[in-house]
LUMKOLMI-96870 format. One line per field, with one value per residue: residue in three letters; residue number from 1; z, x, y of N, C-alpha, C, O in turn. Coordinates in nm, 3 decimals, m for minus. Atoms other than C-alpha are relative to their C-alpha. Example, Ala and Ser with C-alpha at 12.3 -4.5 7.8 and 13.67 -1.06 7.14 Angstrom:
residues 2
type: ALA_SER
seq: 1_2
nZ: 0.000_m0.006
nX: 0.089_m0.082
nY: m0.119_m0.119
caZ: 0.780_0.714
caX: 1.230_1.367
caY: m0.450_m0.106
cZ: 0.000_0.073
cX: 0.090_m0.077
cY: 0.120_0.109
oZ: 0.066_0.090
oX: 0.194_m0.026
oY: 0.118_0.220
end
This chain:
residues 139
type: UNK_UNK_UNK_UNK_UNK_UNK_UNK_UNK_UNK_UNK_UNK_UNK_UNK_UNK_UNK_UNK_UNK_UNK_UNK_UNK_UNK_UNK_UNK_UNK_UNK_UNK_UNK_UNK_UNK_UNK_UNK_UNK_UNK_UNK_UNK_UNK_UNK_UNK_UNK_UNK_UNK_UNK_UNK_UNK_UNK_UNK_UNK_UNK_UNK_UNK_UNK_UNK_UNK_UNK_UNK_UNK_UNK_UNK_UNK_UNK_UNK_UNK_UNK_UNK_UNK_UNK_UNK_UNK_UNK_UNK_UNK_UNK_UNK_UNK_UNK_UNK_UNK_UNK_UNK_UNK_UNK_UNK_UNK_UNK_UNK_UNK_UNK_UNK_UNK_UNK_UNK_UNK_UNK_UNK_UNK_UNK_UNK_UNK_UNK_UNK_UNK_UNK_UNK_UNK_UNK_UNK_UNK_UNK_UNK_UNK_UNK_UNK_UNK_UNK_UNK_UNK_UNK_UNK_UNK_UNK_UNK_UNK_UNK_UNK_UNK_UNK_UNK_UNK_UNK_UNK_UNK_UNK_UNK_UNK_UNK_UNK_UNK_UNK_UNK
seq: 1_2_3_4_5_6_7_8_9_10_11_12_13_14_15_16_17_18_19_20_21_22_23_24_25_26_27_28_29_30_31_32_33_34_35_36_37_38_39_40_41_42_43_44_45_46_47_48_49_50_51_52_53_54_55_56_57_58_59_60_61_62_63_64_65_66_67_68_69_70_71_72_73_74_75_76_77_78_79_80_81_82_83_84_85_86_87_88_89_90_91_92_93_94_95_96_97_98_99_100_101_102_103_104_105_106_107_108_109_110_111_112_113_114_115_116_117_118_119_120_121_122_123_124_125_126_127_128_129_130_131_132_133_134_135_136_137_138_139
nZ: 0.000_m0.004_m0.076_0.034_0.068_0.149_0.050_0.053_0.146_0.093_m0.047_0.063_0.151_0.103_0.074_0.121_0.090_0.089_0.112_0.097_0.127_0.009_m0.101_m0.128_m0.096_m0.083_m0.073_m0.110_m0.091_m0.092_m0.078_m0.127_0.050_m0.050_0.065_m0.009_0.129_m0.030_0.142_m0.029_m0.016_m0.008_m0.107_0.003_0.029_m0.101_0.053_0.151_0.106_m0.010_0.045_0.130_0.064_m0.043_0.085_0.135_0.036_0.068_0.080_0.132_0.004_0.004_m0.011_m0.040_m0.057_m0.154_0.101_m0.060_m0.168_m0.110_m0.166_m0.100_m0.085_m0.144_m0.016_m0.070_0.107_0.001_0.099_0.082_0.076_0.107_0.093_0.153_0.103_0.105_0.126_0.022_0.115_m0.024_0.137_0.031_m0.089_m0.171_m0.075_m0.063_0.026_0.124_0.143_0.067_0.156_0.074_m0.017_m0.057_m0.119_m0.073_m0.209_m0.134_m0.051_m0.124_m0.076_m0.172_m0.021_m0.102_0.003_m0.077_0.053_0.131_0.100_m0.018_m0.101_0.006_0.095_0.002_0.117_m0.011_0.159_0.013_0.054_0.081_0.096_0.107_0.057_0.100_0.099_0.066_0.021_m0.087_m0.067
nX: 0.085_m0.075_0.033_0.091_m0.128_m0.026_0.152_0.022_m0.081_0.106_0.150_m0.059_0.008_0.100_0.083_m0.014_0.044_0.132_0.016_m0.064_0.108_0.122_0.128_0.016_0.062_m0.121_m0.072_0.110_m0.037_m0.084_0.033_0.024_0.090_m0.039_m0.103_0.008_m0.103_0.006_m0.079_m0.123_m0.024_0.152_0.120_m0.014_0.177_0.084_0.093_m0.023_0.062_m0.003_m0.146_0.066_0.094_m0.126_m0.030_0.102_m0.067_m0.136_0.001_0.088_m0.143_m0.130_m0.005_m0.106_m0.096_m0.095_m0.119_m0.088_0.071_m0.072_0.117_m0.048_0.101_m0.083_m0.014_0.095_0.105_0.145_0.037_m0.105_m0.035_m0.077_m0.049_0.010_0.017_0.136_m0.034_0.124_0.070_0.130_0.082_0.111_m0.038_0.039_0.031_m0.139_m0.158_0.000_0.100_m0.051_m0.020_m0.102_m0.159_m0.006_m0.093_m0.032_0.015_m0.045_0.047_m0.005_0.103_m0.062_0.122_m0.010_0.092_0.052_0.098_m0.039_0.031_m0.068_0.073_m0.041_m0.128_m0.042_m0.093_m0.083_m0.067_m0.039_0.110_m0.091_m0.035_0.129_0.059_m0.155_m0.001_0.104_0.069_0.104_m0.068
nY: m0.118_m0.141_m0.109_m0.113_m0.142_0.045_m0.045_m0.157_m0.030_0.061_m0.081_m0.168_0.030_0.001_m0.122_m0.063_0.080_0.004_m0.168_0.040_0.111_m0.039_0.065_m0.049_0.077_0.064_m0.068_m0.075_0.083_0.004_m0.046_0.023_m0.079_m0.075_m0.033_m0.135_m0.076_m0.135_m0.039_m0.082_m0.169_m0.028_0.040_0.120_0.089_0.152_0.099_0.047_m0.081_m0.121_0.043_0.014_m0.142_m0.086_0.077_m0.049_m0.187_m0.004_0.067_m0.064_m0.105_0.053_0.153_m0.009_0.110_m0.027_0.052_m0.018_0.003_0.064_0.036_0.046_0.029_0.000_0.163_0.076_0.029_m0.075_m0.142_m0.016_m0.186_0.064_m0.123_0.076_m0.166_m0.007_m0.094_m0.022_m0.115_m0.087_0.002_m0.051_m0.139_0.024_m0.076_m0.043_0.007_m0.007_0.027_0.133_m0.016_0.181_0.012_0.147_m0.059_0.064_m0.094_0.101_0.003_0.085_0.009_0.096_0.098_0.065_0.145_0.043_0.119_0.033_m0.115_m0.133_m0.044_m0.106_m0.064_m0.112_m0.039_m0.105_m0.033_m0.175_m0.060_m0.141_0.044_0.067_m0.154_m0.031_0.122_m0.014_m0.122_m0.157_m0.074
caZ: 0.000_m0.080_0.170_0.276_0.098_m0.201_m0.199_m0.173_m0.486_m0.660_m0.521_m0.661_m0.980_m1.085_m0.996_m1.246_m1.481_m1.495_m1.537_m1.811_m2.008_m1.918_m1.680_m1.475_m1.287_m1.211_m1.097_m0.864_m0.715_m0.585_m0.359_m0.009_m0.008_0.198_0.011_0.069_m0.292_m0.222_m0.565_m0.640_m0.538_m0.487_m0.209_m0.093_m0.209_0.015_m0.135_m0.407_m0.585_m0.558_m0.706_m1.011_m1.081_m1.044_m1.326_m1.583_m1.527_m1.639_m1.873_m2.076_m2.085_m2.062_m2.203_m2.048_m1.969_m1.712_m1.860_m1.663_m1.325_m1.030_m0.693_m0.381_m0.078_0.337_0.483_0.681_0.347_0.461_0.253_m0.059_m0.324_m0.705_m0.933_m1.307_m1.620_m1.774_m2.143_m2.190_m2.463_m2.383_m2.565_m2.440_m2.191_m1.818_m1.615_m1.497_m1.677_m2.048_m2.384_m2.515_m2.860_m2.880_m2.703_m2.555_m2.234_m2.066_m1.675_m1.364_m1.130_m0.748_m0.559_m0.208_m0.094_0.220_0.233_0.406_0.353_0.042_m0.090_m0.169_0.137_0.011_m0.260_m0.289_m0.629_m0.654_m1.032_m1.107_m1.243_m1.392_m1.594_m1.756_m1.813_m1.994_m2.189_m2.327_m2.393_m2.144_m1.999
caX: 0.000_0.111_0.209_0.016_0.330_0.270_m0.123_m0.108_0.141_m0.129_m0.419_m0.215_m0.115_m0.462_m0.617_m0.438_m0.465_m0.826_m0.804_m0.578_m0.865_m1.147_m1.365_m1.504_m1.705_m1.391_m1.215_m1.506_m1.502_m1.160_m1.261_m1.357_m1.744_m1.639_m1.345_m1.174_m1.021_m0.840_m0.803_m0.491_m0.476_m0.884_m1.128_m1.177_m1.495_m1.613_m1.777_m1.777_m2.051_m1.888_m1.561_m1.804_m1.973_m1.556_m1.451_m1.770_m1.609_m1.295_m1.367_m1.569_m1.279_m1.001_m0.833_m0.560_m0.302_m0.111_0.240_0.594_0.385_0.615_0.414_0.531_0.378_0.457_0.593_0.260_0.029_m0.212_m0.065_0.132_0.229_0.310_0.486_0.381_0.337_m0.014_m0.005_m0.323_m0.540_m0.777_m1.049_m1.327_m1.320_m1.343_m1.512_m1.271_m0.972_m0.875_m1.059_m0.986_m0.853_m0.699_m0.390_m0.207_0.010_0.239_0.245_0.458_0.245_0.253_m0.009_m0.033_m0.290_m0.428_m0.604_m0.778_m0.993_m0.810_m0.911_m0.855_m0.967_m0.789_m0.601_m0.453_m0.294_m0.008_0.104_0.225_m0.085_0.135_0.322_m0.035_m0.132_0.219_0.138_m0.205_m0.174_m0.292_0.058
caY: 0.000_0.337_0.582_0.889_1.113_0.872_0.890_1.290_1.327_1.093_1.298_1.625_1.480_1.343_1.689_1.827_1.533_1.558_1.966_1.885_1.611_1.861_1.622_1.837_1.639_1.401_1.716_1.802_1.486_1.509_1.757_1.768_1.918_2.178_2.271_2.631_2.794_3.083_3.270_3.434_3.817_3.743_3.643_3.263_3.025_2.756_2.457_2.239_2.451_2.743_2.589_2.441_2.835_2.938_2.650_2.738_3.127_2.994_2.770_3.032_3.272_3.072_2.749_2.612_2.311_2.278_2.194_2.101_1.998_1.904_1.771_1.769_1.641_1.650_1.302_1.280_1.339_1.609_1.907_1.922_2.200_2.185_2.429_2.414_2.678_2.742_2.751_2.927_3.125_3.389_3.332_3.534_3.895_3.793_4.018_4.311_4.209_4.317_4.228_3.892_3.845_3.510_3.603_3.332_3.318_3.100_3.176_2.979_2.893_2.768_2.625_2.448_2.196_2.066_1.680_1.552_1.187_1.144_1.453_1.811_2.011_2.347_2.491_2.792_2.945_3.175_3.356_3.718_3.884_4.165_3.917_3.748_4.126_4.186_3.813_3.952_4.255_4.517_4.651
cZ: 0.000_0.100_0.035_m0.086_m0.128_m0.083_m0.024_m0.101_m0.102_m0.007_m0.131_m0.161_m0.085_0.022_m0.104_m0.142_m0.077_m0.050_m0.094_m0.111_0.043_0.083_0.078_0.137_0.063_0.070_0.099_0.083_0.098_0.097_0.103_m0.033_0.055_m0.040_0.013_m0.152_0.027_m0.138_0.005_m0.030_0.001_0.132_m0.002_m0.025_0.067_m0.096_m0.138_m0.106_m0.048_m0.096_m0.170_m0.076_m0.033_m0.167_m0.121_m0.017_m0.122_m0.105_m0.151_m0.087_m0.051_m0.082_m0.040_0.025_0.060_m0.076_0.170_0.169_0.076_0.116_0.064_0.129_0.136_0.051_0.053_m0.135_0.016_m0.094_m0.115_m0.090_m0.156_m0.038_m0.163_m0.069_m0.032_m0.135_0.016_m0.113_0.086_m0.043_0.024_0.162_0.152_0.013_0.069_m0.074_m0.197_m0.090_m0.031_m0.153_m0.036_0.061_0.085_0.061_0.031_0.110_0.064_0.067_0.126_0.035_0.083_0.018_0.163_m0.050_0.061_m0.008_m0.122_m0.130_0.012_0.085_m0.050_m0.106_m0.044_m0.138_m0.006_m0.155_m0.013_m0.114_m0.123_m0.132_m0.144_m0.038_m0.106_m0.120_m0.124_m0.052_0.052_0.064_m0.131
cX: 0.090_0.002_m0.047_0.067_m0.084_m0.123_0.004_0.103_m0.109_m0.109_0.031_0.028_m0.133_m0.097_0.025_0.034_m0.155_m0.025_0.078_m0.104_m0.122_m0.105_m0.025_m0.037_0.100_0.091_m0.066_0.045_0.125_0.034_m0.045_m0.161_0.010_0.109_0.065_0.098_0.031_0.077_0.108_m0.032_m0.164_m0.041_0.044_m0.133_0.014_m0.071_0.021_m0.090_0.063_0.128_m0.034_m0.018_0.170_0.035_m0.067_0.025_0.112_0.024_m0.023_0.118_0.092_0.061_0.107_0.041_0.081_0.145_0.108_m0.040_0.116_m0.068_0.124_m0.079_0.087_m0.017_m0.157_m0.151_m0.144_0.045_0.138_m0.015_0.002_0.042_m0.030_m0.028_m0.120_0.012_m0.152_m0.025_m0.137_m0.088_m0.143_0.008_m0.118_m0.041_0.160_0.130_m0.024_m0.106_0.067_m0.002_0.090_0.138_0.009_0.106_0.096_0.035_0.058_m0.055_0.004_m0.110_m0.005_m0.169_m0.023_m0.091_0.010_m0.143_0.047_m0.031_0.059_m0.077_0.024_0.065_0.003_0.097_0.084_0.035_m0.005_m0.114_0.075_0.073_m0.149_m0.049_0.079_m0.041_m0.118_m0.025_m0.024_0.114_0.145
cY: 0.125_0.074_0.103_0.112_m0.047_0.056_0.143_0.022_m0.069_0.112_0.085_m0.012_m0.069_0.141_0.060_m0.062_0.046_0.155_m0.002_m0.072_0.087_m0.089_0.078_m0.041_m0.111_0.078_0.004_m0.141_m0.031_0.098_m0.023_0.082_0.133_0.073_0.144_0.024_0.112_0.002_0.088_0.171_0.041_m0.074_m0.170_m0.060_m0.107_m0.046_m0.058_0.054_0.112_m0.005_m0.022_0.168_0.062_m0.102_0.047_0.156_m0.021_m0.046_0.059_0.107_m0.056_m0.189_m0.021_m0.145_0.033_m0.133_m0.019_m0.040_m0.044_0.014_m0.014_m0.007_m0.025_m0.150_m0.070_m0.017_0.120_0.144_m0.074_0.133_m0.044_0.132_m0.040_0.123_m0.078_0.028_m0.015_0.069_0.111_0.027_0.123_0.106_m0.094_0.160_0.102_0.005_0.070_m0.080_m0.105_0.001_m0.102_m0.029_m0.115_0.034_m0.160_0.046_m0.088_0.050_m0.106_m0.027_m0.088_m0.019_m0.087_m0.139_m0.001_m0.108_m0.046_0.092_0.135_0.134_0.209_m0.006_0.168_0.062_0.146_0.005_0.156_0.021_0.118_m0.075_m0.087_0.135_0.036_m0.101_0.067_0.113_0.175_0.089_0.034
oZ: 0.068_0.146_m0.072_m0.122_m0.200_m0.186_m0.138_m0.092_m0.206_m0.107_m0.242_m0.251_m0.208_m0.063_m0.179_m0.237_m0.191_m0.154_m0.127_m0.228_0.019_0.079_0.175_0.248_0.183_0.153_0.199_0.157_0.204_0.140_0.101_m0.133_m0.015_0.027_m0.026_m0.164_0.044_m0.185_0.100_m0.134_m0.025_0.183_m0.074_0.025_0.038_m0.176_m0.238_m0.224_m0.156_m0.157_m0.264_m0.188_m0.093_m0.264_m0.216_m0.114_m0.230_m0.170_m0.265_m0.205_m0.166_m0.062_m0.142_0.050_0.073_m0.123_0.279_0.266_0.005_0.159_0.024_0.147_0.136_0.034_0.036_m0.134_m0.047_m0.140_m0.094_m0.070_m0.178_0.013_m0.216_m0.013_m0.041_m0.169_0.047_m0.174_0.160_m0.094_m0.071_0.264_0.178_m0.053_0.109_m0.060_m0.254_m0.046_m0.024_m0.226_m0.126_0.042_0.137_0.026_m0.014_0.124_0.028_0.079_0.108_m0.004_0.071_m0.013_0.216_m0.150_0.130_m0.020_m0.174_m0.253_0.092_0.029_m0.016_m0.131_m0.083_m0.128_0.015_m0.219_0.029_m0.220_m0.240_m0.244_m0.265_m0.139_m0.214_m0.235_m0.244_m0.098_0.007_0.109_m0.102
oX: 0.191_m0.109_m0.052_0.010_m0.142_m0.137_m0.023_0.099_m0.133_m0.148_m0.023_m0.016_m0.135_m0.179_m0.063_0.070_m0.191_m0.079_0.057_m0.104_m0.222_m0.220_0.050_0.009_0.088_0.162_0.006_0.143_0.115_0.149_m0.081_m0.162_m0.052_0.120_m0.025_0.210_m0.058_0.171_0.126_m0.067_m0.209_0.040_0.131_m0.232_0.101_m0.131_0.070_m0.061_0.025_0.167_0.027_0.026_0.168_0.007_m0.001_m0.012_0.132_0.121_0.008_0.146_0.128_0.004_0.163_m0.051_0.136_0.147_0.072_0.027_0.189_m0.107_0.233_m0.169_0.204_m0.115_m0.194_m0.242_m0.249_m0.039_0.229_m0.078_0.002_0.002_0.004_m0.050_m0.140_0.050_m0.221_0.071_m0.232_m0.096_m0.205_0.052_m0.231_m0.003_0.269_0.213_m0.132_m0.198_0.189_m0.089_0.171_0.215_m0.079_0.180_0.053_0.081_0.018_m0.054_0.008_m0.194_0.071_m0.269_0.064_m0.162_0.100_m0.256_m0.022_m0.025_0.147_m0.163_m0.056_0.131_m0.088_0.218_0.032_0.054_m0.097_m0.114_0.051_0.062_m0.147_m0.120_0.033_m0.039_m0.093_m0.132_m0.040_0.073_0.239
oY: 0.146_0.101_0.164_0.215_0.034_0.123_0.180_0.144_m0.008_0.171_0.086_0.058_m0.065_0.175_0.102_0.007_0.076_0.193_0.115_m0.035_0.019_m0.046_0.079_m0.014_m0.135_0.023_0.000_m0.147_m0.091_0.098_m0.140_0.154_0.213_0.176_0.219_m0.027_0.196_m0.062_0.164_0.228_0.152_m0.152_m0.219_m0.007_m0.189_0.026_m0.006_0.032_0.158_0.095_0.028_0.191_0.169_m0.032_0.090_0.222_0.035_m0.008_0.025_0.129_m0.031_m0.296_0.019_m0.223_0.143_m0.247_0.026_m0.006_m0.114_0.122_m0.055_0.075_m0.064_m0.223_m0.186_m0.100_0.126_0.223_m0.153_0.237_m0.165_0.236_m0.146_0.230_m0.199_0.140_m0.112_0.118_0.086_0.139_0.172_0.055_m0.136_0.257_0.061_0.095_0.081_m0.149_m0.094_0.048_m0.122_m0.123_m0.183_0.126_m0.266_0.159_m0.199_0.172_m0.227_0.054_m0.184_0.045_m0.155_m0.132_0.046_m0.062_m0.133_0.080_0.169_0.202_0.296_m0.107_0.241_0.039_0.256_m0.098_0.227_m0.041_0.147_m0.026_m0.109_0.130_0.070_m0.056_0.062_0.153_0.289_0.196_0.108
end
């Protein structure tokens, strides 16, 4: 049996498997229902609905792979981290931010994770906003 280090590097690498193949509904599931997302340089959403209405934002806007991933996870298994670049496109004007026009970004990006039950209880995303502003356009 795998260890809890091993299981949370699994956990961490199929969340961003399945956001990679578009399942949403297999991403959702590896959530906790309670879940906290804190967005980067934004507010935090509770819940696995709230995470869904946050995904169908992004989805509409944005579309992205998660390239270069590296997991890492703490010996006991309840948090880990990864570092990975987004190659994204901008396909359609988010709320707030610049006008979309096809541009396309690549971004390094951190993000740290708590588990808990075999799931993802928290995640937190870190990426220089200034540099995806610079990628698209607006600076």
């Amino acid at each position: 049996m795998p260890s809890t280090r091993e299981q949370a590097l699994a956990l961490i690498t199929r969340y961003y498997e399945t956001f990679n193949a578009g399942d949403r509904e297999a991403f959702l599931e590896l959530l906790t229902d309670d879940v906290k997302h804190d967005i980067n340089q934004g507010g935090c959403d509770v819940g696995k609905e709230n995470f869904r209405t946050f995904l169908q934002r992004m989805d509409r806007s944005y579309k992205e792979q998660v390239c270069e991933l590296q997991v890492f996870g703490s010996e006991d298994g309840s948090r880990g981290a990864a570092e990975f670049f987004i190659d994204g496109k901008y396909i359609s004007t988010d709320e707030g931010l610049p006008e979309a026009t096809g541009q396309t970004y690549y971004l390094r990006v951190g993000a740290f994770f708590d588990i808990r039950d075999g799931k993802v209880a928290r995640i937190t995303n870190y990426y220089n906003l200034q540099d995806w502003l610079k990628q698209v356009g607006a600076v």
